[in-house]
MMTF fields as JSON, N, C-alpha, C and O atoms, coordinates in Angstrom:
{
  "mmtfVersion": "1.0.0",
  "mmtfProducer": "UNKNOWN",
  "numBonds": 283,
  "numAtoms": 284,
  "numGroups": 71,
  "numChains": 1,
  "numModels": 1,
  "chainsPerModel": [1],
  "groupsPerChain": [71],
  "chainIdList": ["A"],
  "bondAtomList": [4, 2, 8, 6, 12, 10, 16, 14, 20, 18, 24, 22, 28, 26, 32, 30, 36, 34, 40, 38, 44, 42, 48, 46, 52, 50, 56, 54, 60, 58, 64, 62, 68, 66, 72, 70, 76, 74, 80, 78, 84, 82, 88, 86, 92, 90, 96, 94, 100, 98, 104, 102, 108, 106, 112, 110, 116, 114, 120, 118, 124, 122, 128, 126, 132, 130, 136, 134, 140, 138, 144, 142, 148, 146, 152, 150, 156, 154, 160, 158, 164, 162, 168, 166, 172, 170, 176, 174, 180, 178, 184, 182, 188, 186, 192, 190, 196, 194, 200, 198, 204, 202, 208, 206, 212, 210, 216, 214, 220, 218, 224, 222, 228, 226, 232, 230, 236, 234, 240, 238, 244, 242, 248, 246, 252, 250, 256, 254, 260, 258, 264, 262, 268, 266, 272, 270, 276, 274, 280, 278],
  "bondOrderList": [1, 1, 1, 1, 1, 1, 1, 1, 1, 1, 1, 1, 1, 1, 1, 1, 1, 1, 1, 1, 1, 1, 1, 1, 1, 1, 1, 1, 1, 1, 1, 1, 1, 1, 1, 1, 1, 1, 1, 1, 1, 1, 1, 1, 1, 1, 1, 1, 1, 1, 1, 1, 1, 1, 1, 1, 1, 1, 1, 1, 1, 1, 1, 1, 1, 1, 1, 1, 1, 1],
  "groupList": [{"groupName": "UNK", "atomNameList": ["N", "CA", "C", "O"], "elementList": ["N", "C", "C", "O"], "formalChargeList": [0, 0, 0, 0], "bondAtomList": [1, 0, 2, 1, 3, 2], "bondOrderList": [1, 1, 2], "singleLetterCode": "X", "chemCompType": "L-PEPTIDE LINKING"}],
  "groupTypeList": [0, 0, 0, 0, 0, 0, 0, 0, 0, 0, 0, 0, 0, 0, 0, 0, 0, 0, 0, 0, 0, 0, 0, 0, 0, 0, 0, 0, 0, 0, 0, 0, 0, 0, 0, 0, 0, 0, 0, 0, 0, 0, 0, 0, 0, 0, 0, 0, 0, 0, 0, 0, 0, 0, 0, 0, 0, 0, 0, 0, 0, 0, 0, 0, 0, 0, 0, 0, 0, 0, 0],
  "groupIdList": [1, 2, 3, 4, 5, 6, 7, 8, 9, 10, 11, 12, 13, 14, 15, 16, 17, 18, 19, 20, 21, 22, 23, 24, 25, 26, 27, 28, 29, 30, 31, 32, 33, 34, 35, 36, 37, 38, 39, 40, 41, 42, 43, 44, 45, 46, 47, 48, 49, 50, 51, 52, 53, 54, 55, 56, 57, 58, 59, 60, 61, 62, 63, 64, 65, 66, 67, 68, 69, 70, 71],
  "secStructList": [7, 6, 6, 6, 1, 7, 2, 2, 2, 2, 2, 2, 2, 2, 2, 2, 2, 2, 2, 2, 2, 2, 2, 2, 1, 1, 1, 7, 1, 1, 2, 2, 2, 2, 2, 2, 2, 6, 2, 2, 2, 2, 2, 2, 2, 2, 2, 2, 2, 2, 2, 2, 2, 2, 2, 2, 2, 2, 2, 2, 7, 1, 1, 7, 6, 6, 6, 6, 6, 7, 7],
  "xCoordList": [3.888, 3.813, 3.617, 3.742, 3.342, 2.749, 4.036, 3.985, 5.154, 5.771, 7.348, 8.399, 6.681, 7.388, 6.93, 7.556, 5.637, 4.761, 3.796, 3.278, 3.349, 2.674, 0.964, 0.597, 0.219, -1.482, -2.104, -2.633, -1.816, -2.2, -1.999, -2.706, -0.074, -0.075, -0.542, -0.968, -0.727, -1.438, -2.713, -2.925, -3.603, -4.817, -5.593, -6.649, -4.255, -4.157, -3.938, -4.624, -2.953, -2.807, -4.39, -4.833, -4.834, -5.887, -6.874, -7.583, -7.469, -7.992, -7.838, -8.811, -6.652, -6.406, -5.98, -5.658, -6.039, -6.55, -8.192, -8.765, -8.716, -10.006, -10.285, -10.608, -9.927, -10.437, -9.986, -10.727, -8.223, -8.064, -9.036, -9.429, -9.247, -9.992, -11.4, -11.942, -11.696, -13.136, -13.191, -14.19, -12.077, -12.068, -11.887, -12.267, -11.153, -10.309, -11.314, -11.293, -12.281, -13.237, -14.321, -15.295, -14.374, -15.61, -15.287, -16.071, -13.766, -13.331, -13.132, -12.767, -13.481, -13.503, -14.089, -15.175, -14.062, -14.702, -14.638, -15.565, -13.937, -13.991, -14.776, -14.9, -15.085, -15.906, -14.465, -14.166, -13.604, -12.197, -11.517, -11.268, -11.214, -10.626, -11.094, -10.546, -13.025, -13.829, -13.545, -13.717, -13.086, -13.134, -11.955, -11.814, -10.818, -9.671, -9.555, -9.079, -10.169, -10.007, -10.786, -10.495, -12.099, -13.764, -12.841, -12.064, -13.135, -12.708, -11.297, -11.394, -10.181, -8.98, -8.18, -7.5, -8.405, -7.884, -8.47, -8.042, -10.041, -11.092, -10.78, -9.806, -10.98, -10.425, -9.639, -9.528, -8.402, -7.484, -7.507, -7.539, -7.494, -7.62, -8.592, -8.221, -9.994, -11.126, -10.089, -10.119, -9.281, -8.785, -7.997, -8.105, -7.004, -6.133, -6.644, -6.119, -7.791, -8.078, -9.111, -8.989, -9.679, -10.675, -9.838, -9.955, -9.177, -7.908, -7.4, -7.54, -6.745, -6.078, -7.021, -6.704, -8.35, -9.372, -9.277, -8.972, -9.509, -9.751, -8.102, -7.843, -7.514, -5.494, -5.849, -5.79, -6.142, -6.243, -6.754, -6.266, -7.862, -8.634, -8.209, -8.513, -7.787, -7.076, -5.857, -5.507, -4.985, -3.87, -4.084, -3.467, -5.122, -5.269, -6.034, -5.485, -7.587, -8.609, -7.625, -7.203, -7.261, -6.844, -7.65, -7.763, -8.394, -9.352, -11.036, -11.554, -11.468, -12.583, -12.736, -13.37, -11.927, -11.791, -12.635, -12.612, -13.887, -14.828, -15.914, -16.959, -15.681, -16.982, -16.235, -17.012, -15.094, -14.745, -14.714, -14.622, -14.79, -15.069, -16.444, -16.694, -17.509, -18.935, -19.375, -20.584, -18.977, -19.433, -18.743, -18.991],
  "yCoordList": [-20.327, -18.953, -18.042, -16.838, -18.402, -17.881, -17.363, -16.295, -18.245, -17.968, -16.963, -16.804, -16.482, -15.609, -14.303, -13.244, -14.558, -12.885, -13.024, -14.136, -11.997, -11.66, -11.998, -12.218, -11.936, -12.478, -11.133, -11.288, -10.256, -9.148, -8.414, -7.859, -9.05, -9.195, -10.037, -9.726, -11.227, -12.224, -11.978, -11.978, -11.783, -11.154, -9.855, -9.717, -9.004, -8.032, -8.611, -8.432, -9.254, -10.292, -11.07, -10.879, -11.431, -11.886, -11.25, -12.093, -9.916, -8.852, -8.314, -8.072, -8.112, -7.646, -8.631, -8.09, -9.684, -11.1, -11.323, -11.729, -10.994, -10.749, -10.163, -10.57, -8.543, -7.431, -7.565, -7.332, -8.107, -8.531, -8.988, -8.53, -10.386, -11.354, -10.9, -11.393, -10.072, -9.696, -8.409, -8.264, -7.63, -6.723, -7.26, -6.772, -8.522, -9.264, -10.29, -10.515, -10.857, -11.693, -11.187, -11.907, -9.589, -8.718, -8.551, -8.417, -8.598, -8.422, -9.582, -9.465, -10.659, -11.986, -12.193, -12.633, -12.147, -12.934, -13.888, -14.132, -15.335, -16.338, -17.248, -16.591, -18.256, -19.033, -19.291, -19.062, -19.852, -20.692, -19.407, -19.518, -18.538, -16.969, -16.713, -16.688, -16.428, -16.58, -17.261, -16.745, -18.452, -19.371, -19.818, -20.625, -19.014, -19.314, -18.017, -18.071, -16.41, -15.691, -15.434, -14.736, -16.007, -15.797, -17.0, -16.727, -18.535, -19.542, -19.594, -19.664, -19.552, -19.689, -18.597, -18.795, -17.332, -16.241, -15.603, -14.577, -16.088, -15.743, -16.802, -16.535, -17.342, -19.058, -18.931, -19.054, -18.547, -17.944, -17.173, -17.485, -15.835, -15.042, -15.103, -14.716, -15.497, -15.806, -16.893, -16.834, -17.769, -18.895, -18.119, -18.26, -17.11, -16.536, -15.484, -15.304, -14.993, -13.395, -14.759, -14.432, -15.661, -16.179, -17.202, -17.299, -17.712, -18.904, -17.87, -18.027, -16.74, -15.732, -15.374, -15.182, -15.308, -14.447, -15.679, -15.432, -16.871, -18.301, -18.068, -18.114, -17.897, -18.707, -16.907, -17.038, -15.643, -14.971, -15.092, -14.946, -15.398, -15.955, -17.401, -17.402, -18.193, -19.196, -18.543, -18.945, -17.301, -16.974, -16.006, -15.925, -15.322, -13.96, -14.694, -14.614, -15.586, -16.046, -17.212, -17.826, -17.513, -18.808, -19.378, -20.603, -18.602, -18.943, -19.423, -20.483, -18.729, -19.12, -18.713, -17.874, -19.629, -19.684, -19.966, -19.339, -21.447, -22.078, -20.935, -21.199, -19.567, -18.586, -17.718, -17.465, -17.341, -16.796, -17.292, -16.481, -18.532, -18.8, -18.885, -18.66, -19.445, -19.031, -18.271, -18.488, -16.65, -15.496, -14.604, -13.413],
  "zCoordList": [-1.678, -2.078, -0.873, -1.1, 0.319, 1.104, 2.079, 2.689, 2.131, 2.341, 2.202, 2.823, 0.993, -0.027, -0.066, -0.118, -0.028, 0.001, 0.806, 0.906, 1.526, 2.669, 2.06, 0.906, 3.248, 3.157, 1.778, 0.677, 2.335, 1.73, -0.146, -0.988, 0.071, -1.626, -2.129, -3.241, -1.807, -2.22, -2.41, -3.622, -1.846, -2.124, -3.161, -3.778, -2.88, -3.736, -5.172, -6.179, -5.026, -6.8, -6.855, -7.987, -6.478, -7.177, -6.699, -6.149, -6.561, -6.72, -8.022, -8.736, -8.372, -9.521, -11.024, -12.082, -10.889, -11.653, -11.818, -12.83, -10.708, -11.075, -12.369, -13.485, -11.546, -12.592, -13.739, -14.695, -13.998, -15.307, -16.496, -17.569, -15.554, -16.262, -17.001, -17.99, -16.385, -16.301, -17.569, -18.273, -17.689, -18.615, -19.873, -20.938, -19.656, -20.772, -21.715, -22.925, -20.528, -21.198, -21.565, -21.783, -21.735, -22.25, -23.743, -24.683, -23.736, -25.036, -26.196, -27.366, -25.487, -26.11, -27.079, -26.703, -28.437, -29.798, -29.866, -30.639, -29.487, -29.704, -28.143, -27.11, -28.167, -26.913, -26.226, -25.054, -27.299, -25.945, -25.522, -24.321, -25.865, -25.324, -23.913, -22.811, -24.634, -23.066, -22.227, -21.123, -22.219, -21.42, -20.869, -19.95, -21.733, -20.951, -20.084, -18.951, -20.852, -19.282, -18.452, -17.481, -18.68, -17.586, -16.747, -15.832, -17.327, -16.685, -15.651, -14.426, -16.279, -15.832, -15.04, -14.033, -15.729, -14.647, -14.149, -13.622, -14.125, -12.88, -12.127, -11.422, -12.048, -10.686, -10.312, -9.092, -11.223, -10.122, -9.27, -8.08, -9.773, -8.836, -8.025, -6.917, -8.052, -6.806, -5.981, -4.752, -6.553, -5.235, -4.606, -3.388, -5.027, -4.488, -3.033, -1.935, -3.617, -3.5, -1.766, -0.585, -2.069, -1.301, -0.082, 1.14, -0.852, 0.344, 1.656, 2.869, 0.861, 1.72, 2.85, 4.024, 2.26, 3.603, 4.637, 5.804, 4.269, 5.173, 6.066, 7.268, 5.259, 5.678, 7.209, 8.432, 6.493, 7.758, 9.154, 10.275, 8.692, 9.764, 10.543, 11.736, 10.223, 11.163, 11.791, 12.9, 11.023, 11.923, 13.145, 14.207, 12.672, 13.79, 15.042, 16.14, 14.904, 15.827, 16.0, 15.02, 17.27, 18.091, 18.504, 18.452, 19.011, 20.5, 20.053, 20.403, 19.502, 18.584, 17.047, 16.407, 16.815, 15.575, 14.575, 13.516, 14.952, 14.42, 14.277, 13.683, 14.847, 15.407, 14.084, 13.164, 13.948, 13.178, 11.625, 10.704, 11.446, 10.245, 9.406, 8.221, 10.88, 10.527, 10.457, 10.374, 10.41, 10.572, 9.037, 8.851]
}
């Protein structure tokens, strides 16, 4: 995927998978509803929205990179 769309839309999509999820599972009456959009399109989008920050940081820091990931 990464290679299709840039660090930034990618992130932006699950930014806004977040917020989806989150509006969506307020509205939930049933437990499996909850749990398919708290659970499933919150995880997504946190993997999306969270991988991207890591995948940046290995491309920009060369040099101290290990400093850039602990920080």
């Amino acid at each position: 995927m990464l290679k299709i769309y840039s660090h930034r839309r990618l992130a932006s999509i699950g930014s806004v998978t977040m917020v989806v999820a989150i509006i969506a599972s307020s509205y939930a009456n049933d437990i499996v509803i909850w749990y398919a959009t708290y659970g499933l399109l919150l995880g997504f989008g946190c993997s999306l929205a969270g991988v991207m920050g890591l995948l940046l940081l290995q491309e920009y820091f060369l040099k101290r990179r290990h400093m850039a990931n602990g920080i």
